[in-house]
SETOR-214247 format. One record per residue (C-alpha): residue in three letters; chain; x, y, z. Coordinates in nm, 3 decimals. Each point is the difference from the previous one (the first is absolute). Layout:
# SETOR-214247
> ala_A_X_Y_Z
...
//
This chain:
# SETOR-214247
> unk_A_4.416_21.282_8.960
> unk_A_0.399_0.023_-0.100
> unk_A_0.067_-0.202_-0.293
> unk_A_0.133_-0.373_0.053
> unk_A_0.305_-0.103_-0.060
> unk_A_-0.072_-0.366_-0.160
> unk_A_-0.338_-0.098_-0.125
> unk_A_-0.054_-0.364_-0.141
> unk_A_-0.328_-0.032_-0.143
> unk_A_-0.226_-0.215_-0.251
> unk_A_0.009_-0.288_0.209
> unk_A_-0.114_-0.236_0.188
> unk_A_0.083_0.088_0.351
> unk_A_-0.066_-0.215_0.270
> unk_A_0.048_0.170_0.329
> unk_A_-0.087_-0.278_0.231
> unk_A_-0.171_0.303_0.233
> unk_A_-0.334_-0.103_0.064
> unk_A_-0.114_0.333_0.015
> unk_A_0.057_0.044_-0.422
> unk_A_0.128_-0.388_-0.123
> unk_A_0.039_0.116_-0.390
> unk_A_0.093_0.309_-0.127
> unk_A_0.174_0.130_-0.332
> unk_A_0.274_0.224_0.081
> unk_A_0.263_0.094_0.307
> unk_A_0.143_0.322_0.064
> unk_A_0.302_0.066_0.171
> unk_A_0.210_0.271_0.161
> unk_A_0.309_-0.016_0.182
> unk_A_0.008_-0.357_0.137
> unk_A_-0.348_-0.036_0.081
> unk_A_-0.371_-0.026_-0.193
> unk_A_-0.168_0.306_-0.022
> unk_A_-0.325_-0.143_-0.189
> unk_A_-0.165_-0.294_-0.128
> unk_A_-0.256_-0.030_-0.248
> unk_A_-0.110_0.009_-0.349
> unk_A_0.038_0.290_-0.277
> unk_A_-0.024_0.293_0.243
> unk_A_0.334_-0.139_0.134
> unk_A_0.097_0.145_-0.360
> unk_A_-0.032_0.373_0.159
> unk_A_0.268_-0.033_0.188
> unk_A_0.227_-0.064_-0.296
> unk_A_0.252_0.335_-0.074
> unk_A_0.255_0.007_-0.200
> unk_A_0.252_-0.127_0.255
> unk_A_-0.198_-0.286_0.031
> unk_A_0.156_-0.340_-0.110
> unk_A_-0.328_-0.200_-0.148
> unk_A_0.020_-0.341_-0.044
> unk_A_-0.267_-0.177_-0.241
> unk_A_-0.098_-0.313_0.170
> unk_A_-0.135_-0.109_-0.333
> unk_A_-0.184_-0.285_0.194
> unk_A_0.232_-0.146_0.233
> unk_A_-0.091_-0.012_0.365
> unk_A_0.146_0.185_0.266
> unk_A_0.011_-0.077_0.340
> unk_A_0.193_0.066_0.325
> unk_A_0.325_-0.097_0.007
> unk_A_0.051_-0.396_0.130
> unk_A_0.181_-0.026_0.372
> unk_A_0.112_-0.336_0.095
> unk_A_-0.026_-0.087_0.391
> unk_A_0.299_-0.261_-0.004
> unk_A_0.272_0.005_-0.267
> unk_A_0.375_0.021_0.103
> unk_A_0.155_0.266_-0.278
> unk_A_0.337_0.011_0.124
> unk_A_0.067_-0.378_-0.011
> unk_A_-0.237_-0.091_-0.325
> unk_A_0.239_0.330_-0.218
> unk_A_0.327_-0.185_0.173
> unk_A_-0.141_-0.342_-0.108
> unk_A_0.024_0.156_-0.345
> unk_A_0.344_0.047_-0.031
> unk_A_0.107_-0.373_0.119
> unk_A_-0.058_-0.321_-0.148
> unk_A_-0.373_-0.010_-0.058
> unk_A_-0.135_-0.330_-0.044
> unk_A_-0.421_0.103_-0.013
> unk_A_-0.182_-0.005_-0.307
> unk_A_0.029_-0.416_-0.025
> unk_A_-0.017_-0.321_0.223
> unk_A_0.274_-0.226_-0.220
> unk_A_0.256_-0.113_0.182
> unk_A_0.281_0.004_-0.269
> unk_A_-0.146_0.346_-0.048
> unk_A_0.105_0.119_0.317
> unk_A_0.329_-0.195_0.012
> unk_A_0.096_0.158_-0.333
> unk_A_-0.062_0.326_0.124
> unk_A_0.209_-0.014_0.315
> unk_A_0.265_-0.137_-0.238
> unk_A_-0.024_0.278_-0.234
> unk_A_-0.048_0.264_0.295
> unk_A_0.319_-0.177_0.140
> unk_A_0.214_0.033_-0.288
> unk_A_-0.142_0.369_-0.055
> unk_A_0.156_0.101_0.351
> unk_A_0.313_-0.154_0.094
> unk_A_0.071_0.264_0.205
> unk_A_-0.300_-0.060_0.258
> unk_A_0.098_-0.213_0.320
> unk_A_-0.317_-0.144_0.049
> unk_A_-0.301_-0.058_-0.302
> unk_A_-0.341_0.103_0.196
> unk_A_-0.331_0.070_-0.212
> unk_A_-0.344_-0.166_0.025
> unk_A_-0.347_-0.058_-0.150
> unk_A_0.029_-0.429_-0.024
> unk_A_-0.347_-0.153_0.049
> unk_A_-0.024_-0.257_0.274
> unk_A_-0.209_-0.224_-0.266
> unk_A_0.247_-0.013_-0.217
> unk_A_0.171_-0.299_0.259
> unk_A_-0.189_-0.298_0.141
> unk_A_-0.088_0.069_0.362
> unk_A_0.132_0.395_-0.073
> unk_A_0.318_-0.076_0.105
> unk_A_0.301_0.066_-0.269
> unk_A_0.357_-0.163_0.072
> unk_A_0.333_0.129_0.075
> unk_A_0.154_-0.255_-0.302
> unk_A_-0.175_0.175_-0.245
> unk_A_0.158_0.306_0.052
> unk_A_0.312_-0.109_0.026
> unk_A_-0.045_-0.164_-0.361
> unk_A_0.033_0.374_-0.084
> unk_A_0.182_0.219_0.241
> unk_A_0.182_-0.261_0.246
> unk_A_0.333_0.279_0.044
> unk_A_-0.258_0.283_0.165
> unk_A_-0.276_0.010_0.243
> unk_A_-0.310_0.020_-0.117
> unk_A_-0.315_0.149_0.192
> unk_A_-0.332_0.015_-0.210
> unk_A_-0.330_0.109_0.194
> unk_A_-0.284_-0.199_-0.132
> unk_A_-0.343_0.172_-0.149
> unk_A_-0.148_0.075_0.315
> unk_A_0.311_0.128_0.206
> unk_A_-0.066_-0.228_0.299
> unk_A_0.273_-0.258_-0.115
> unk_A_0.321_0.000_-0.169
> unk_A_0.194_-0.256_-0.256
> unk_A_0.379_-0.043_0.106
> unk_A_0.274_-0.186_-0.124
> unk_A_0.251_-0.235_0.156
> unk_A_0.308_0.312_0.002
> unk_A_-0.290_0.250_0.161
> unk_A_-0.065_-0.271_0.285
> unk_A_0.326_-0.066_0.078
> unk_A_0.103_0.353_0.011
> unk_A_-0.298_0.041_0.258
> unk_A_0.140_-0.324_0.234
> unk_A_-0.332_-0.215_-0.068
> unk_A_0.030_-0.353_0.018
> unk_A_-0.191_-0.266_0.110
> unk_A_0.070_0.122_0.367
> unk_A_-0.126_0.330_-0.073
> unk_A_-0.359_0.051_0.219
> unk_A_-0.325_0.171_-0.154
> unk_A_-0.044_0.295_0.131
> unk_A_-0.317_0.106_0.170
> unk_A_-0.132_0.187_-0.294
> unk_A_0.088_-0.242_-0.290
> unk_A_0.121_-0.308_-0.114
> unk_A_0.308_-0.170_-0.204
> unk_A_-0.139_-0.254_-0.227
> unk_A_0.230_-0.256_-0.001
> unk_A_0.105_-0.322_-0.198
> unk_A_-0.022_-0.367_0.112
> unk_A_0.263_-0.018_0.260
> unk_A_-0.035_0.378_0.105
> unk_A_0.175_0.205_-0.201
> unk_A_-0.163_0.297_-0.113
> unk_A_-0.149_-0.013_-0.363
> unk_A_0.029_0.331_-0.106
> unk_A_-0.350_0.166_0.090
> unk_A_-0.009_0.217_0.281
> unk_A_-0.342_0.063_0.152
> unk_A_-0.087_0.356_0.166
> unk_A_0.264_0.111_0.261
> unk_A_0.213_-0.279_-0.111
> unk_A_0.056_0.205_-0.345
> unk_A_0.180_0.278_0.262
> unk_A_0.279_-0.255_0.090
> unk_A_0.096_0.063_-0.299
> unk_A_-0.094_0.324_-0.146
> unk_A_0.189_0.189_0.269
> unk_A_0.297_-0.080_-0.140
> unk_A_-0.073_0.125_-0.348
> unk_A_0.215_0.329_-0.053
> unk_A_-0.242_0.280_0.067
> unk_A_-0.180_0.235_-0.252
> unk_A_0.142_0.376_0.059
> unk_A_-0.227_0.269_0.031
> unk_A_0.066_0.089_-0.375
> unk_A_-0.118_-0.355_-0.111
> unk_A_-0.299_0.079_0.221
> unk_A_-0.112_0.362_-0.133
> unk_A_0.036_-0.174_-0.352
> unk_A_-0.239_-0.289_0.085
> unk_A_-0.244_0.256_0.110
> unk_A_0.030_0.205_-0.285
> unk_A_-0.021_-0.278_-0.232
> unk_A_-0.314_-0.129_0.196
> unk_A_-0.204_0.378_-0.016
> unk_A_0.088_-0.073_-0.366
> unk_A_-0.182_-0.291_-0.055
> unk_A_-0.267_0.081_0.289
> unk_A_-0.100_0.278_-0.207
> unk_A_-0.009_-0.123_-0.313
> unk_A_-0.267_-0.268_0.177
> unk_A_-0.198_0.317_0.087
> unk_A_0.128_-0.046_0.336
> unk_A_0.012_0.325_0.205
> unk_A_0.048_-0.075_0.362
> unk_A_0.071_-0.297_0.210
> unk_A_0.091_-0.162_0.330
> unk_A_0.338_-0.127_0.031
> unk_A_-0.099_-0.305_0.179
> unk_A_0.373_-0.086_0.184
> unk_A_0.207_0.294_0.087
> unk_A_0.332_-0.205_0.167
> unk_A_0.208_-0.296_-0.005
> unk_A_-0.079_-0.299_-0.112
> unk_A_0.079_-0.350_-0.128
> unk_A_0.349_0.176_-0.082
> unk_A_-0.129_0.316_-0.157
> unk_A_0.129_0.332_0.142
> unk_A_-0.265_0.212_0.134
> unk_A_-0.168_0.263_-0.324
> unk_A_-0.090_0.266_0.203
> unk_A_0.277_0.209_-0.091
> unk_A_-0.050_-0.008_-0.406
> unk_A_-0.375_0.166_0.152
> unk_A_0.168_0.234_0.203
> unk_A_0.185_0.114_-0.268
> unk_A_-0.207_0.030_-0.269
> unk_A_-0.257_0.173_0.203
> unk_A_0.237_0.304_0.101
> unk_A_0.154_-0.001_-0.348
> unk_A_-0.346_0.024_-0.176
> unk_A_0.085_-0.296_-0.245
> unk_A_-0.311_-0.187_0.174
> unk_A_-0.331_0.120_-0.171
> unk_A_-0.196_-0.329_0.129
> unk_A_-0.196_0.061_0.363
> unk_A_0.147_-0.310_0.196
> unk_A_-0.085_-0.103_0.372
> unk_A_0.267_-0.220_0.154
> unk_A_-0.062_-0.280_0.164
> unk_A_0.289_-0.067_0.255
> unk_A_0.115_-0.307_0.100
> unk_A_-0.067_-0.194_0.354
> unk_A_0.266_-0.203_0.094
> unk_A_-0.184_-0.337_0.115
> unk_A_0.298_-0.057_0.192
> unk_A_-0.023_0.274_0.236
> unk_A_-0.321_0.141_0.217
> unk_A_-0.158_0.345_0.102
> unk_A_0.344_0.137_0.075
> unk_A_0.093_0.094_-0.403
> unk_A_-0.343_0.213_-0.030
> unk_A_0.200_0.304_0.176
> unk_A_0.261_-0.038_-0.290
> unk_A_-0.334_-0.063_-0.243
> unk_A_-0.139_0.353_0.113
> unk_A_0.317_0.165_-0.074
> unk_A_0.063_-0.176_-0.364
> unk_A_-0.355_0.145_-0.047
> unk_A_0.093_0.352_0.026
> unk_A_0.327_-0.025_-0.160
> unk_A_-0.035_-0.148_-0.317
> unk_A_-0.346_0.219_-0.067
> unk_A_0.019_0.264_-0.212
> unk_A_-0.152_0.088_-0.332
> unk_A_-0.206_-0.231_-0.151
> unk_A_0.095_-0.268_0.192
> unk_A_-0.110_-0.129_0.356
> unk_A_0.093_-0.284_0.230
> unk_A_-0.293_-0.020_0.236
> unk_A_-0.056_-0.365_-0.098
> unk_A_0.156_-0.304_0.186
> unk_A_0.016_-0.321_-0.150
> unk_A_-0.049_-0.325_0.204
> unk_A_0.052_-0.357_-0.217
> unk_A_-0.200_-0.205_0.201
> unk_A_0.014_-0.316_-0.187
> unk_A_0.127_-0.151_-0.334
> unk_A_-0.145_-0.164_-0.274
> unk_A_-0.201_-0.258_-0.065
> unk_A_0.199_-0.148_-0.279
> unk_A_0.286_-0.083_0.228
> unk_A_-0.252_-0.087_0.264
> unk_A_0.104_0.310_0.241
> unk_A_-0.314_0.183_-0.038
> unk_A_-0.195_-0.036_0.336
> unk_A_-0.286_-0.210_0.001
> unk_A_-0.279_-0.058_0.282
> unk_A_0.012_-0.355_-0.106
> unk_A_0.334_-0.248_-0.099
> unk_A_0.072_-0.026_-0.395
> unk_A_-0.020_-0.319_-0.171
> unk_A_0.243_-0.177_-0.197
> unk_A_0.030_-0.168_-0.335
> unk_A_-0.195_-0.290_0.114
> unk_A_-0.299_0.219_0.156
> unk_A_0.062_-0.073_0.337
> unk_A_0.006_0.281_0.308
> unk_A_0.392_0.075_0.076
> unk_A_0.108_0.171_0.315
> unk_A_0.105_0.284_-0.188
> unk_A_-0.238_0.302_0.026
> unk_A_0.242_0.277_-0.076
> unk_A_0.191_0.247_0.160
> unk_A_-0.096_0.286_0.197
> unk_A_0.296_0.269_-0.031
> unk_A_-0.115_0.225_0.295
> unk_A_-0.155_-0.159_0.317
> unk_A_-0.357_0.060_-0.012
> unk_A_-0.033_0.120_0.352
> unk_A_0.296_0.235_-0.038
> unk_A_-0.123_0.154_-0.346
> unk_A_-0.316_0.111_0.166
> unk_A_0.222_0.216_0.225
> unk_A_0.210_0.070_-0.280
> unk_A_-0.238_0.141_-0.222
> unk_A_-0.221_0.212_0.302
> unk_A_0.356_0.157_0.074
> unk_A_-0.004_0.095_-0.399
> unk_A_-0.342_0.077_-0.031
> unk_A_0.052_0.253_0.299
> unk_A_0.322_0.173_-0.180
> unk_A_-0.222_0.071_-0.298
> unk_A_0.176_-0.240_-0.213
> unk_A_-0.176_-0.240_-0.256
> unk_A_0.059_-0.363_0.033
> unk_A_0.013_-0.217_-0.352
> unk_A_-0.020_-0.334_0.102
> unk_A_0.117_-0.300_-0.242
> unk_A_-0.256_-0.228_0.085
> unk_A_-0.055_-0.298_-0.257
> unk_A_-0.152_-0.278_0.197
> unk_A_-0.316_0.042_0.161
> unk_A_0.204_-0.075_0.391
> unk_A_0.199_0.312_-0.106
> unk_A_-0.285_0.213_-0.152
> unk_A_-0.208_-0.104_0.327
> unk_A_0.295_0.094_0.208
> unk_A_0.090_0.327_-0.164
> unk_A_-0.387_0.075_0.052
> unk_A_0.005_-0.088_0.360
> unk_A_0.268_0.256_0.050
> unk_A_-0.183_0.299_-0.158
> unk_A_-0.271_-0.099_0.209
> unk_A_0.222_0.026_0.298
> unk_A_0.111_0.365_-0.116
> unk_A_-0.352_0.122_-0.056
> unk_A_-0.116_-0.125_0.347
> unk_A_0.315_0.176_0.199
> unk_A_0.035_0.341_-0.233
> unk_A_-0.326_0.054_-0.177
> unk_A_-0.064_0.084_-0.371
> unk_A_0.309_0.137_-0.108
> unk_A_-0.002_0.018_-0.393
> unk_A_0.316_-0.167_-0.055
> unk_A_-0.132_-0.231_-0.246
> unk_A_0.155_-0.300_0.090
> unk_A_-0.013_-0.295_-0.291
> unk_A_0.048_-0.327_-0.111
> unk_A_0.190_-0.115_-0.281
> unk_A_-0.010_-0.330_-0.207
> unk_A_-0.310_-0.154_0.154
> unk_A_0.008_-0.298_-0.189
> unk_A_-0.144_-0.200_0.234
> unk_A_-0.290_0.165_0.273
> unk_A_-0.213_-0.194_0.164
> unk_A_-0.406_0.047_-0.030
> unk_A_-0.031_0.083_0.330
> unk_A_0.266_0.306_0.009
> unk_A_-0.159_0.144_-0.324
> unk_A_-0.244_0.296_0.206
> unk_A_0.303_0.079_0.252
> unk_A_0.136_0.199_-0.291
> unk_A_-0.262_0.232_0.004
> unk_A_-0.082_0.006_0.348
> unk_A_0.379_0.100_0.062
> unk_A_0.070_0.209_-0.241
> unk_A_0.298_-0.216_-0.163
> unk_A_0.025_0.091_-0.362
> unk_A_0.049_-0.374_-0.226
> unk_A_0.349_0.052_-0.183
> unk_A_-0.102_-0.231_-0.321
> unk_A_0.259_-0.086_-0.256
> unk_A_-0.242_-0.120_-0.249
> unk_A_0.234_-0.127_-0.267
> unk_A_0.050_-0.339_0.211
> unk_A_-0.418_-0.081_0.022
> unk_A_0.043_-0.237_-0.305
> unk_A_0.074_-0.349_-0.095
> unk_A_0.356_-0.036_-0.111
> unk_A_0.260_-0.307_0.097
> unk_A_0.106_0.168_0.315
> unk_A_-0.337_0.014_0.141
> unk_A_-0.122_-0.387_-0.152
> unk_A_0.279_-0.220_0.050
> unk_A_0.154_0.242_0.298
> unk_A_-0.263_0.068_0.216
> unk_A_-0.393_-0.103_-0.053
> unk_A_0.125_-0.398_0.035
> unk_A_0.185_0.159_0.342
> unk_A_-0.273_0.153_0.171
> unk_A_-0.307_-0.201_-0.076
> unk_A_-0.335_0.078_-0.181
> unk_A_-0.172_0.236_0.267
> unk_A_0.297_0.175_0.092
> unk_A_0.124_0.055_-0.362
> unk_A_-0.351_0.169_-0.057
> unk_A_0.082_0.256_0.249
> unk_A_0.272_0.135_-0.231
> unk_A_0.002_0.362_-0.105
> unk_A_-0.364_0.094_0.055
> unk_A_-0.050_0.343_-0.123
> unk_A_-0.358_-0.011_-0.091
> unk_A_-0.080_-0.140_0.383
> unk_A_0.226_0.246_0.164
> unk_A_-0.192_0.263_-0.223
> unk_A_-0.271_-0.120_0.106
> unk_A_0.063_-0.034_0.333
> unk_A_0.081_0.419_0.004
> unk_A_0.374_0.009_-0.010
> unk_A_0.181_0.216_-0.176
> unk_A_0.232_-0.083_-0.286
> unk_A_0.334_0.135_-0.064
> unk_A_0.207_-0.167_-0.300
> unk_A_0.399_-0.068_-0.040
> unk_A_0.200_-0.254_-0.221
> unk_A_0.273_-0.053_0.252
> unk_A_0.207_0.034_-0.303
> unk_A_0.304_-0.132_-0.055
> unk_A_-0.208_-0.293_0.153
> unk_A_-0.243_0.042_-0.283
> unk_A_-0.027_0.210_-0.329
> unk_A_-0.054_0.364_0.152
> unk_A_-0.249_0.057_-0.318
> unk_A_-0.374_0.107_0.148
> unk_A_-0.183_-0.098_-0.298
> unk_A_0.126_-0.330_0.005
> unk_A_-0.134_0.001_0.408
> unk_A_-0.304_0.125_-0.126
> unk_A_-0.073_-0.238_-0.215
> unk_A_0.062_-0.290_0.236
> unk_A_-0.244_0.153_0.247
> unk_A_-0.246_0.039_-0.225
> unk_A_0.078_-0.332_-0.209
> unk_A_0.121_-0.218_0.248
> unk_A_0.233_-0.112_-0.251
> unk_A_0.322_0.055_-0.134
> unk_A_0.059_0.275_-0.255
> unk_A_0.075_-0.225_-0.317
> unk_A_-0.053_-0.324_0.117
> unk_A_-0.166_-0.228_-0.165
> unk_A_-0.129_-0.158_0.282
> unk_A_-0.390_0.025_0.004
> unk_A_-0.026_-0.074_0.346
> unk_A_-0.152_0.286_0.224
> unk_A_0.179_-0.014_0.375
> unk_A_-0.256_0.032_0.235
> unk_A_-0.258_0.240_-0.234
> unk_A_-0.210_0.115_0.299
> unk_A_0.266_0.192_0.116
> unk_A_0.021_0.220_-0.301
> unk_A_0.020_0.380_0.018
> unk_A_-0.184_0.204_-0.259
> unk_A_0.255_0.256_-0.178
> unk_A_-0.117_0.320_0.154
> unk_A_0.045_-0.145_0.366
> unk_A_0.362_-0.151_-0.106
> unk_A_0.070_0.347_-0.150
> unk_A_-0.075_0.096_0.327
> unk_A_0.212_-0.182_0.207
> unk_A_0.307_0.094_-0.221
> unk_A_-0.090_0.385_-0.019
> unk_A_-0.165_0.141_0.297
> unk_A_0.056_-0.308_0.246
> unk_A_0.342_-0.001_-0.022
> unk_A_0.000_0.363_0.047
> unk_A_-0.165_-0.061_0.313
> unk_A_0.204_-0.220_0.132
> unk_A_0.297_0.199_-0.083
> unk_A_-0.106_0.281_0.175
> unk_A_-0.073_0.254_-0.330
> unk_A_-0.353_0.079_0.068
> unk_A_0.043_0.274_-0.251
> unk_A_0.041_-0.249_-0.308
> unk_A_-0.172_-0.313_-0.172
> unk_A_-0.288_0.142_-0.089
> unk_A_-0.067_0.309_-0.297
> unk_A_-0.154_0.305_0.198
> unk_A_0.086_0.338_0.056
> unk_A_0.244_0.126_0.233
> unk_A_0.173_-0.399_-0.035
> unk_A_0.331_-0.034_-0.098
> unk_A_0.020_-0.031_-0.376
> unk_A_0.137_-0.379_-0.040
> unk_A_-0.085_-0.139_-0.294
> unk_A_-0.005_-0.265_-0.232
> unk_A_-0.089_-0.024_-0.389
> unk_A_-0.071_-0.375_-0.114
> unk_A_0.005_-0.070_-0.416
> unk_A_-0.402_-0.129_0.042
> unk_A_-0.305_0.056_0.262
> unk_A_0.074_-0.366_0.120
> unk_A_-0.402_0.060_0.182
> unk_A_-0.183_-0.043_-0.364
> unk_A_0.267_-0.244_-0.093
> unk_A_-0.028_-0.432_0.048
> unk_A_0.108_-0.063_0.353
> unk_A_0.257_-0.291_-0.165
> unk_A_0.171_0.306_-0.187
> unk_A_0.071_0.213_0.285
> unk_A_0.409_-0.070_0.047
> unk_A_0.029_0.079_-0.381
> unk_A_-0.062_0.355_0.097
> unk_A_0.277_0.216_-0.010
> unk_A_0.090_0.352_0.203
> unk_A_0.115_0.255_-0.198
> unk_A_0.033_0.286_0.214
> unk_A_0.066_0.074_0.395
> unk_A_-0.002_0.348_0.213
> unk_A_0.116_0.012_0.322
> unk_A_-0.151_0.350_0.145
> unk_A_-0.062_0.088_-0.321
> unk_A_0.364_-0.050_-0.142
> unk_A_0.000_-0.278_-0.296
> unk_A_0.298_-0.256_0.156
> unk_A_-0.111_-0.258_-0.256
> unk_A_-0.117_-0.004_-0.360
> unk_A_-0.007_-0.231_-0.337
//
């Protein structure tokens, strides 16, 4: 056999193929693994042959993550960050200091609050005019589904007291009417769209700076889970398009692009022909993303039964359903017969049961197709939708880091949505069970982007760091290997690179190095691991 051109040996490897789980050493050649094995891997060493000495630390395939959005999270970066805390004079003395930083910028417009950081969730227009009353101010909170405003950025918008919710939101509003300052879902859009657009330069750079840190996770492919306009934000498909034909992107990304829930069937023409083209390189758009609900927090995610309130008793509100159920069964056949993918949101268990009910629809009127449609979020499913899954061939989007007790989820939610219904939350182990399959995102800049810190949450069921002893919900725990899994080769699946998430020959060589085998180690210790090194087809894009 020719002589390899990158050998890493003196493991552990774990391949997660079933056909050889452990092995010792990888060899590679051009972009793609050529063997797999133990010391007579060592033959195919020559002396052009880059070796690395493992020296103990695992290797594995490279993580994907199923629902992440790059372009926005490496923007995020660059404007007034407020993640990393929940204190309220925290966040107001960074938007003063960001403020005062960039007198030049017509609007201030960042992210990352935390909704518990303000009774009820809801933050107030006065308190960001303590610190920036001269300019508006437009702050997307943790979870991008709601957005902090102050009194100069609703006025410049025209909403008053007057102002109507729109169908796909709502203005939280003061006493006598007036809005507050926290705009729910579409509200947020009335608005962002006034913000000054990003250019297609400050795009490409958010992307970049993304890969940057998406690599140095051990990331090496993804799904782009919104691919369009929204809540104000120009549409990122062209920092894709142009990294892709300039070779700057070395991660494999599938795009995911955007539905409009305000239009029908007659934008999946213009769908096909975004689809062909903004593909090229490594990057596809055969993905289209329908939001069909919102979140629970905010009480928007869409729930087969009302929520209650802070009293316990049943409200009328059960949600909101984004797309009509009826018409996203048509919807979603029409897809599933243009060979796209469909990645729902669905968060409530009306939504996840709706979003099912339409791949059913497509697999009755076209057949087996392979598209591979899934469902993200899935924080709430209902016991009796669990088998569909498997029986339909929906892949379960999990974004793991979420399954665990924290403020947001006890003082936010649980009290909301009742004892039985709050036990339906997040159930790996009985969707696992049941025979799905499990792919594995962060939805970063929603959440940290970090997959050791997701797998130790599904594992866990708690909080990296916390020192919080409860367990949330520990029967629906996944065992590491499985969660490795669902991050590596089920997120390739779902993202359409058959060839990758698993170490075998002939697969593309997408790697990751981690600083300890995190298998032998304590379960509780898994986020302290560390990656050290990253190949995408064989070409290091990341090391420590």
């Amino acid at each position: 056999m020719p002589k390899a051109d990158l050998v890493l040996t003196g493991g552990p490897v774990l391949t997660l193929d079933p056909a050889r789980t452990r092995a010792t050493s990888v060899a590679v050649t051009g972009e793609r693994i050529t063997a797999v094995g133990h010391d007579e891997v060592r033959e195919l060493i020559g002396p052009g042959t880059e070796v690395v000495d493992l020296r103990g630390k695992l290797l594995l395939p490279g993580f994907q993550d199923a629902h992440v959005h790059a372009v926005y999270g490496g923007s995020e970066l660059a404007e007034c960050d407020l993640t990393g805390t929940v204190g309220v004079a925290e966040y107001l003395e960074r938007v003063r200091a960001y403020a005062r930083a960039h007198p030049d910028h017509e609007w201030i417009t960042g992210g990352g609050w935390s909704l518990e950081s303000f009774a009820g969730g809801l933050p107030t227009r006065q308190l960001l005019d303590s610190v920036v009353p001269d300019r508006p101010v437009l702050l997307s909170n943790r979870d991008h589904h709601g957005a902090w405003a102050n009194t100069r950025a609703l006025e410049r918008a025209g909403i008053t007291a007057a102002t109507p919710d729109p169908a796909d939101g709502r203005i939280e509003r003061e006493a006598d009417g007036t809005p507050s300052g926290m705009l729910q879902e579409g509200a947020a859009t009335l608005v962002g769209r006034l913000v000054p657009p990003a250019t297609p330069a400050d795009r490409l750079a958010g992307l970049l700076r993304a890969q940057r840190l998406l690599h140095s996770l051990g990331i090496t492919g993804w799904q782009d889970a919104l691919l369009g306009e929204f809540g104000g934000r120009a549409d990122p498909s062209d920092a894709y398009a142009t990294a892709a034909r300039d070779g700057s992107l070395t991660a494999r990304v599938t795009g995911a692009l955007w539905w409009d829930r305000e239009r029908g069937a007659e934008q999946i023409p213009e769908l096909e022909a975004r689809r062909a083209e903004l593909s090229h390189g490594r990057f596809r758009a055969r993905s289209v993303k329908i939001m069909q609900d919102g979140i629970a927090e905010n009480f928007t995610a869409a729930m087969t039964a009302p929520y209650l309130d802070g009293c316990g008793c049943v409200t009328a509100n059960a949600g909101l359903s984004f797309v009509d159920p009826e018409a996203l069964r048509g919807h979603v056949t029409a897809l599933d017969a243009r060979g796209f993918q469909v990645h729902f949101h669905a968060l409530g268990d009306r939504a996840v049961r709706e979003a099912l009910d339409a791949v059913e629809a497509a697999l009755e009127a076209n057949g087996p197709r392979g598209n591979r449609h899934h469902l993200a979020h899935l924080q709430v499913v209902h016991p009796d939708d669990l088998a569909r899954f498997a029986r339909l061939g929906a892949v379960a989007n999990i974004q793991p880091l979420w399954a665990a007790h924290e403020p947001q989820m006890d003082e936010l939610t649980i009290p909301f949505l009742g004892p039985e219904r709050a036990a339906w939350q997040y159930p790996f182990g009985d969707l696992l069970r049941a025979g799905a399959t499990l792919a594995a995102g962060s939805d970063w800049p929603v959440s940290s982007p970090d997959p050791l810190e997701g797998l130790h949450v599904a594992v866990n069921r708690r909080a990296p760091d916390t020192e919080d002893e409860r367990v949330f919900l520990p029967e629906q725990r996944l065992d590491l290997t499985t969660a490795l899994a669902a991050y590596t080769a089920g997120s390739a699946h779902v993202n359409g690179h058959d060839d990758a998430g698993s170490l075998r020959p002939g697969n593309l060589a997408d790697l990751v190095v981690l600083d300890r085998d995190v298998l032998t180690g304590p379960p509780e210790e898994i986020a302290q691991a560390r990656v050290e090194r990253t190949y995408v087809g064989g070409a290091l894009v990341h090391a420590v």
